[in-house]
MDAnalysis code that builds the backbone (N, CA, C; Angstrom):
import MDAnalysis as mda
import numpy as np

u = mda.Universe.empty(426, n_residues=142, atom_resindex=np.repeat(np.arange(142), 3), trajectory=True)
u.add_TopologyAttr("name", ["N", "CA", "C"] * 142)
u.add_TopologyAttr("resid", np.arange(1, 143))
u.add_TopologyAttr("resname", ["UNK", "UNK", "UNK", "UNK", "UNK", "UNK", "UNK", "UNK", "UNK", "UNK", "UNK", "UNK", "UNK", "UNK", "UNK", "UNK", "UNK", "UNK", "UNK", "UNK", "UNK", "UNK", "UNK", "UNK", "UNK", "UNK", "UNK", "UNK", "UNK", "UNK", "UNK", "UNK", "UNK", "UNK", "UNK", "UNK", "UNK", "UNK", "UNK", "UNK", "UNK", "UNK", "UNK", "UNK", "UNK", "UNK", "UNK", "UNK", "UNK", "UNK", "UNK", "UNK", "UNK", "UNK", "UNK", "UNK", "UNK", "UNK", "UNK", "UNK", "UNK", "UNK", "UNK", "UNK", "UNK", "UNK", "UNK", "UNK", "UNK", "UNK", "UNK", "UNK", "UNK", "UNK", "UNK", "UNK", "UNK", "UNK", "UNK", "UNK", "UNK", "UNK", "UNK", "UNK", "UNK", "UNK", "UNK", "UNK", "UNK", "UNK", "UNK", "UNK", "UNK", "UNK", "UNK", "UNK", "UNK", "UNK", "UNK", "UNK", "UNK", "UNK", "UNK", "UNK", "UNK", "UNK", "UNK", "UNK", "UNK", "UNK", "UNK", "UNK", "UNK", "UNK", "UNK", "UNK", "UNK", "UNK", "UNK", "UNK", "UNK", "UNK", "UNK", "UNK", "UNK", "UNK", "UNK", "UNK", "UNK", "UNK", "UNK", "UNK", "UNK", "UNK", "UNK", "UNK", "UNK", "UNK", "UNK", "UNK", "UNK", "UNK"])
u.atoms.positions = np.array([
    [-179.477, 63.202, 13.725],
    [-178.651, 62.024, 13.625],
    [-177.666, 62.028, 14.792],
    [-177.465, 60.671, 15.471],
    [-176.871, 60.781, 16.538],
    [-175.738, 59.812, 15.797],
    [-174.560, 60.661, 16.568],
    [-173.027, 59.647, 16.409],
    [-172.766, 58.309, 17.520],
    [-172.381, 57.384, 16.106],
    [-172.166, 56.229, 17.493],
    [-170.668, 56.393, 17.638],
    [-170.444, 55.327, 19.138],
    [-168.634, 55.118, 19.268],
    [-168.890, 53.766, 18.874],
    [-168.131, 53.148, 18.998],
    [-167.072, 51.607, 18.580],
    [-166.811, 51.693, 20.003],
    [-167.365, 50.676, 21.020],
    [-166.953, 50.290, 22.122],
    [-164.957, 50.132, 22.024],
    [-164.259, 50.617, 22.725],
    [-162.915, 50.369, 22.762],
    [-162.582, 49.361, 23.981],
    [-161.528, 48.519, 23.545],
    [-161.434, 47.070, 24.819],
    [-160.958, 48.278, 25.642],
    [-161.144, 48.012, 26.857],
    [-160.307, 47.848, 28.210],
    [-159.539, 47.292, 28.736],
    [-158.308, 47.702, 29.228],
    [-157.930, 47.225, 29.851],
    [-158.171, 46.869, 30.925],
    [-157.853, 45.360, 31.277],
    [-158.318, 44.540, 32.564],
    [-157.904, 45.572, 33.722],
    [-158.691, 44.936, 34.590],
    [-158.535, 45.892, 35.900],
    [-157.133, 45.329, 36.943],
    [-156.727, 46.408, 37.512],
    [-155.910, 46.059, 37.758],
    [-155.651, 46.324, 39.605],
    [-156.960, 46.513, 39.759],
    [-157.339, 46.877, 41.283],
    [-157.465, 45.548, 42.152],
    [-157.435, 44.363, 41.242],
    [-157.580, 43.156, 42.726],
    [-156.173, 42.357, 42.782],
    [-155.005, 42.801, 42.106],
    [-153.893, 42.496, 42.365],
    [-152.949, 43.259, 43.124],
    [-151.850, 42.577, 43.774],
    [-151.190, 42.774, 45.053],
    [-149.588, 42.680, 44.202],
    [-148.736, 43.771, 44.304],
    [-147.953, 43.770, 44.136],
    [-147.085, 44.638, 44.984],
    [-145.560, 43.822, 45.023],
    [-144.518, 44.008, 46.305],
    [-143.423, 44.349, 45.444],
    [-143.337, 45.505, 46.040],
    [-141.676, 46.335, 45.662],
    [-140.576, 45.990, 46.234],
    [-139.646, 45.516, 45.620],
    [-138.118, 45.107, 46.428],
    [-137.161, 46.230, 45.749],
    [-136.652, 46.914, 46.521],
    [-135.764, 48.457, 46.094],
    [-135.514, 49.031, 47.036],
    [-133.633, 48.920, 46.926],
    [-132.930, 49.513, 48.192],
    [-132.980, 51.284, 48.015],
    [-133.504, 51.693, 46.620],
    [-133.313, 53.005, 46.446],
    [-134.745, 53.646, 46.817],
    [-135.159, 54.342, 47.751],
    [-135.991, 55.239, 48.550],
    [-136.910, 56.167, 46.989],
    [-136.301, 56.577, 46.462],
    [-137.048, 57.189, 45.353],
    [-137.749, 56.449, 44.381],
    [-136.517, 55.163, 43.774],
    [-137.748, 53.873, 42.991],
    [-138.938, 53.743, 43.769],
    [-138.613, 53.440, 45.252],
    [-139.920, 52.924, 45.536],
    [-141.305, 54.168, 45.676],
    [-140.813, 55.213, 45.481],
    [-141.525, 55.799, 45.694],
    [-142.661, 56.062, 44.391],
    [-141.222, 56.127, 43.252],
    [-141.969, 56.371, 42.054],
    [-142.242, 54.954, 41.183],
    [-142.103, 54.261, 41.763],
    [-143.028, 52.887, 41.089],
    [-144.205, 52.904, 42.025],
    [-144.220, 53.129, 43.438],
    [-145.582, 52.859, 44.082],
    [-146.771, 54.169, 43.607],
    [-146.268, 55.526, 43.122],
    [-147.458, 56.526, 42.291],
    [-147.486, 56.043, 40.984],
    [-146.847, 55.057, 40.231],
    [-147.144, 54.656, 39.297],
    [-148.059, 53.857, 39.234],
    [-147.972, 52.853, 39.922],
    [-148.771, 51.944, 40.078],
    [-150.013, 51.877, 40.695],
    [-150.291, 52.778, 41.885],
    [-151.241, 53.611, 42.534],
    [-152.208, 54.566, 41.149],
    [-151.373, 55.061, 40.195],
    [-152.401, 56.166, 38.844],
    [-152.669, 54.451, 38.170],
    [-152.015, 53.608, 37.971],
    [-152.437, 52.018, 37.067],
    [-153.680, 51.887, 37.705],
    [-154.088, 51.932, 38.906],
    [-154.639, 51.668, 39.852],
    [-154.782, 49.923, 40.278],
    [-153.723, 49.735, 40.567],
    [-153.137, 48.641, 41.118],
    [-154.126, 48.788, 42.837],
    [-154.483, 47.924, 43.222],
    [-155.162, 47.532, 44.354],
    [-154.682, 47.242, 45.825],
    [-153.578, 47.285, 45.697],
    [-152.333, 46.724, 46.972],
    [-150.826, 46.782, 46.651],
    [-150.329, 47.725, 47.268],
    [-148.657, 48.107, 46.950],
    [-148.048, 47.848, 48.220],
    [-147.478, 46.518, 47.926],
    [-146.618, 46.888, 49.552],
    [-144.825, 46.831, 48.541],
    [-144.046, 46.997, 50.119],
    [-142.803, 47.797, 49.956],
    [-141.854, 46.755, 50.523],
    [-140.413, 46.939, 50.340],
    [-139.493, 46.479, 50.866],
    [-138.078, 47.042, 50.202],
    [-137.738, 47.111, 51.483],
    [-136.031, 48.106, 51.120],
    [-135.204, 47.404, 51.397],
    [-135.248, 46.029, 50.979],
    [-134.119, 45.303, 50.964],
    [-134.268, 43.996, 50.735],
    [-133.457, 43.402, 50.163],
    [-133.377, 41.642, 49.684],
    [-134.188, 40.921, 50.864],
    [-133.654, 41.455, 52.127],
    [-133.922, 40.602, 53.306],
    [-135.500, 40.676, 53.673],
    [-136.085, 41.918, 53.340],
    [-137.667, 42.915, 53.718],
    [-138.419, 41.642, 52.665],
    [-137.615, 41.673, 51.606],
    [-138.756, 41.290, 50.431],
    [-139.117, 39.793, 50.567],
    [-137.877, 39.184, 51.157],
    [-137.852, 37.387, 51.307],
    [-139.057, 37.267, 52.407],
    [-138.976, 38.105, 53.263],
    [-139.972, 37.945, 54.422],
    [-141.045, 38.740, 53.877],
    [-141.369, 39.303, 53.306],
    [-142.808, 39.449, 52.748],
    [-143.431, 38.888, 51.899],
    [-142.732, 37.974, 50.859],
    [-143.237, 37.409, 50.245],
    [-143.475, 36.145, 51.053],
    [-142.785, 35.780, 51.727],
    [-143.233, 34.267, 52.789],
    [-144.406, 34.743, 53.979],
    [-144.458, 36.350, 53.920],
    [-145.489, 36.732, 55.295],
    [-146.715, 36.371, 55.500],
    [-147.421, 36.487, 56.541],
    [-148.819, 36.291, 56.659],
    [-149.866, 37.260, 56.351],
    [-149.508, 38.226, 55.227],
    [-150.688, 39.265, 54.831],
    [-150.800, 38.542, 53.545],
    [-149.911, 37.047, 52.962],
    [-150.697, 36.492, 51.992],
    [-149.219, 36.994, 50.614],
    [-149.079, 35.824, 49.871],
    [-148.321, 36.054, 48.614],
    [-148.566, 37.406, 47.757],
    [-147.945, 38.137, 47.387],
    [-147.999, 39.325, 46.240],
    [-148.663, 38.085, 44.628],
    [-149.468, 39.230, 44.130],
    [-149.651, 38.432, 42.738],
    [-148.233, 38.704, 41.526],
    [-147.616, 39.917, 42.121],
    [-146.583, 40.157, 40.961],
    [-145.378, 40.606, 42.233],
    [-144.077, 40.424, 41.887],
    [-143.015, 41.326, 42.400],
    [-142.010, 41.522, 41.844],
    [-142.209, 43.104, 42.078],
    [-141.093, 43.712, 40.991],
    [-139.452, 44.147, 41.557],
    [-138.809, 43.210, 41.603],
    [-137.680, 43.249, 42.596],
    [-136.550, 43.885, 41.097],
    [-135.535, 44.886, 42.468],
    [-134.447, 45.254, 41.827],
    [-133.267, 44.710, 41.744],
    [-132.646, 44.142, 40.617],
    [-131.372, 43.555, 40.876],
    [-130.113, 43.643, 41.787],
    [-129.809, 44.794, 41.458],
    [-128.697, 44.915, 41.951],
    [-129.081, 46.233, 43.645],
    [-128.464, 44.981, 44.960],
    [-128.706, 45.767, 46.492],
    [-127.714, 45.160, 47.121],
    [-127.532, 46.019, 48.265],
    [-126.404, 45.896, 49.480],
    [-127.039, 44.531, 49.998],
    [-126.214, 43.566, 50.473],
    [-127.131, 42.374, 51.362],
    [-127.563, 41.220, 50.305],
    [-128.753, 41.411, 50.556],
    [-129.556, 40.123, 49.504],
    [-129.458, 40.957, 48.238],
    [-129.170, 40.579, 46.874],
    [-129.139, 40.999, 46.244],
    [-130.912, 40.378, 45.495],
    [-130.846, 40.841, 43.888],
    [-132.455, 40.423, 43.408],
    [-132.123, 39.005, 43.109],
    [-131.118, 37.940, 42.852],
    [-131.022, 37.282, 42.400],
    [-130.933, 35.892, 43.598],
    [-130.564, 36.682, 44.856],
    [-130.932, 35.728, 46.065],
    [-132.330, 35.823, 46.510],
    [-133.068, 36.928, 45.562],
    [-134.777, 37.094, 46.482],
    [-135.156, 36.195, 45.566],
    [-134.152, 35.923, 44.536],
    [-135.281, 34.823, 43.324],
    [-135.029, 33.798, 43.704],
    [-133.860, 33.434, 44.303],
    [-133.538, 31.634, 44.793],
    [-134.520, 31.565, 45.953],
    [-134.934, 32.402, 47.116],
    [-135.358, 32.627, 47.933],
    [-137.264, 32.562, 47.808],
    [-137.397, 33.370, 46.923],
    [-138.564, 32.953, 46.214],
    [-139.194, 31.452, 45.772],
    [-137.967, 30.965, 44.861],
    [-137.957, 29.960, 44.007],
    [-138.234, 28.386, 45.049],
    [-137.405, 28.700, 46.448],
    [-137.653, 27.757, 47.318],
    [-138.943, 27.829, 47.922],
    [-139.825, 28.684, 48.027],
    [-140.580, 29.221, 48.998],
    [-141.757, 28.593, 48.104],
    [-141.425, 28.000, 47.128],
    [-142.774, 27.963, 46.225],
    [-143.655, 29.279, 45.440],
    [-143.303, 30.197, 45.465],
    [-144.025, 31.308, 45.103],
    [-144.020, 30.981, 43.450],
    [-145.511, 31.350, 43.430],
    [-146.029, 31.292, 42.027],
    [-146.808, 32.441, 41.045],
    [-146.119, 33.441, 41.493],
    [-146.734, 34.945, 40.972],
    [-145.822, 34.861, 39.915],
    [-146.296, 36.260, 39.464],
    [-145.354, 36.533, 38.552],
    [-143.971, 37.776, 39.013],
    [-143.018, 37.719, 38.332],
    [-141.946, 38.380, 38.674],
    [-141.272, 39.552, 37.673],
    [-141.215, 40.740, 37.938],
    [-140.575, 41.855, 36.779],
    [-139.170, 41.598, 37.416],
    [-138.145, 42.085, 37.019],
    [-136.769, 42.584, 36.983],
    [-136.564, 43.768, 36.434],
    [-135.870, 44.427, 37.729],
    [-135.914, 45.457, 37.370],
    [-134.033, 46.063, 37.727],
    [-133.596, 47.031, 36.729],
    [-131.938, 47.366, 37.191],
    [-131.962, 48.627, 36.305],
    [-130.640, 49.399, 36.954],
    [-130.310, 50.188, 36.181],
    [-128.817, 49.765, 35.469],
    [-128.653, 48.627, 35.559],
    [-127.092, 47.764, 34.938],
    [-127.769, 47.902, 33.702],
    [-126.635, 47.270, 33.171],
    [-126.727, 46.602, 31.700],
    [-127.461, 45.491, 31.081],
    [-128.132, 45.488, 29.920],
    [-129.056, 44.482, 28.865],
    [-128.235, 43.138, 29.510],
    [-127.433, 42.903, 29.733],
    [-126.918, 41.526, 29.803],
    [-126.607, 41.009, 31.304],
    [-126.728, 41.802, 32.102],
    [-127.124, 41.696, 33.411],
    [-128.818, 40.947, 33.623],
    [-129.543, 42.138, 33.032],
    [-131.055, 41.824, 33.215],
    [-131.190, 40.876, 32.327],
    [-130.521, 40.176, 31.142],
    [-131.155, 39.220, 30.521],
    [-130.337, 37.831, 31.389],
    [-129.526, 38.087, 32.097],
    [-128.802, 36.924, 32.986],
    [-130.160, 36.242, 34.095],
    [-130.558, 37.385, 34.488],
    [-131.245, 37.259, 36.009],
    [-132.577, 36.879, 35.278],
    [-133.229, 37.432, 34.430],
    [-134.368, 36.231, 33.503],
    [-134.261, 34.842, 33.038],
    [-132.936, 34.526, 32.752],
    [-132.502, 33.008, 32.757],
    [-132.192, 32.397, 33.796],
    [-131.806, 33.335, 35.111],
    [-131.700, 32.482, 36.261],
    [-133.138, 32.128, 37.157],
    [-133.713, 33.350, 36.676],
    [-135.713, 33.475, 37.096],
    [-136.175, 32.099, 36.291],
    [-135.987, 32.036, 35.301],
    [-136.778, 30.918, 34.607],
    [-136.309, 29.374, 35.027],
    [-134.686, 30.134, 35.266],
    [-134.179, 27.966, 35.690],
    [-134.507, 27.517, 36.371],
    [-135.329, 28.414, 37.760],
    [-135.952, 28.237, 39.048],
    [-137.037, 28.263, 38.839],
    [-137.929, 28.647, 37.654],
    [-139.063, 28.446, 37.707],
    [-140.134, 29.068, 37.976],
    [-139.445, 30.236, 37.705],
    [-140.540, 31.494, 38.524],
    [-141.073, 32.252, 37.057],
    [-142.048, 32.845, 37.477],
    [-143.279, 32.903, 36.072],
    [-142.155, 34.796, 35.799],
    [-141.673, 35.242, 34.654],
    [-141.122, 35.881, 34.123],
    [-141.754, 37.208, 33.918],
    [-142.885, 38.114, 34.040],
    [-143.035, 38.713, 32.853],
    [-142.264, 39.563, 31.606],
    [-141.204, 40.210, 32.745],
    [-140.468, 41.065, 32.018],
    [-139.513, 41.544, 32.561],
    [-138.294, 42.421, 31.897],
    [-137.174, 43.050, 32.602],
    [-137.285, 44.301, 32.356],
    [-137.252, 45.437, 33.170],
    [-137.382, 46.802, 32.801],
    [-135.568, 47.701, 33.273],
    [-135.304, 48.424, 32.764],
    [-134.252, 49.120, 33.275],
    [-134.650, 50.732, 33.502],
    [-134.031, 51.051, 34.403],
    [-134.304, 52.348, 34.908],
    [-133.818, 53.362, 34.219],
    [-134.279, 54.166, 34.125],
    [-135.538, 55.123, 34.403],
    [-136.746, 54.029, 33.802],
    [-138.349, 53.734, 35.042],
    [-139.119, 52.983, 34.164],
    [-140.124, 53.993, 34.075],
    [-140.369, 53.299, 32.459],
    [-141.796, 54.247, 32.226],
    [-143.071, 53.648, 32.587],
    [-143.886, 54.752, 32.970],
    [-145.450, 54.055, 33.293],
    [-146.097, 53.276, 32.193],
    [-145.817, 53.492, 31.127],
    [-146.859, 52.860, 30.150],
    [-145.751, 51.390, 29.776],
    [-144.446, 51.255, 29.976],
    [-143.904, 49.527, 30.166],
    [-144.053, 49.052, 31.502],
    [-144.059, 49.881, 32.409],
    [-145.349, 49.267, 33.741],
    [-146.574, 48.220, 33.265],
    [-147.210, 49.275, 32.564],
    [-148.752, 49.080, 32.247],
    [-148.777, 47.678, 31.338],
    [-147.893, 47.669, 30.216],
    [-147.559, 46.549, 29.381],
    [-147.297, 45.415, 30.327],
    [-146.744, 45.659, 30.943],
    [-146.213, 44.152, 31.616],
    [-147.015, 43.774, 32.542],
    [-147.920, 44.347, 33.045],
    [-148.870, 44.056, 34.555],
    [-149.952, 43.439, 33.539],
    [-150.613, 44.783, 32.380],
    [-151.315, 43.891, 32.018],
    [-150.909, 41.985, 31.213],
    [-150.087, 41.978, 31.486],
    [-149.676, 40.536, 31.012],
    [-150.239, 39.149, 32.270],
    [-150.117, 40.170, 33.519],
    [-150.824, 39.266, 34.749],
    [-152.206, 39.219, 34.573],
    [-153.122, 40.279, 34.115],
    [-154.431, 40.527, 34.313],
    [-154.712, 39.075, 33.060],
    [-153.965, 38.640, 32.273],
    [-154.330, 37.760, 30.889],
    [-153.948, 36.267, 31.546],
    [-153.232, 35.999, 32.736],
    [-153.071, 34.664, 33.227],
    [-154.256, 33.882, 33.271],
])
């Protein structure tokens, strides 16, 4: 007698989406881009600053499908990459990400949404890989 399995869903793949890091802190970006790299996310690009991220998301290697920008930076802060965004037409989706306070990150989701930019989620730091995983897969379901 042979044992069967119960096929288990999968999660969608997450290798043909393009996602752009905005984070003035050198270590986030490091440890969201091996996070997302083990997700196996398909394209990680970077930016260390409000100003990096406005010009990459308008660049010519093509819109990010998700960007996970950090609130609070020297310069452009996350909330000028979202007005900045918001003008530019960009139609991905957007995380928020801080190590502030619940009412900080739930501010900058109401200012994400008044502009019109697709939400998935707000994470606060320290992030874990598996509320990574939750929220990306929310793009793979668009």
């Amino acid at each position: 007698m042979t044992a069967t399995s119960t096929p288990t869903k999968l999660s969608p793949p997450l290798a043909s989406l393009h996602v752009l890091l905005v984070d003035d802190d050198p270590f986030m970006l490091e440890l969201l881009g091996s996070m997302l790299d083990k997700l196996g996310v398909g394209r990680v690009s970077q930016a260390t600053d409000g100003e990096r991220g406005v010009a990459a998301i308008g660049g010519a290697r093509g819109m990010p499908d998700v960007v996970i920008c950090d609130i609070h930076m020297p310069g452009k802060d996350g909330f000028q990459v979202m007005e900045a965004m918001a003008a530019s037409g960009y139609k991905g989706a957007v995380v928020l990400l801080s190590g502030m306070d619940a009412r900080t990150l739930n501010s900058a989701a109401l200012m994400a949404r008044f502009h019109h930019l697709h939400v998935l989620g707000v994470m606060t730091k320290p992030v874990s890989k598996a509320a990574l995983s939750d929220l990306l897969a929310k793009v793979t379901r668009l």
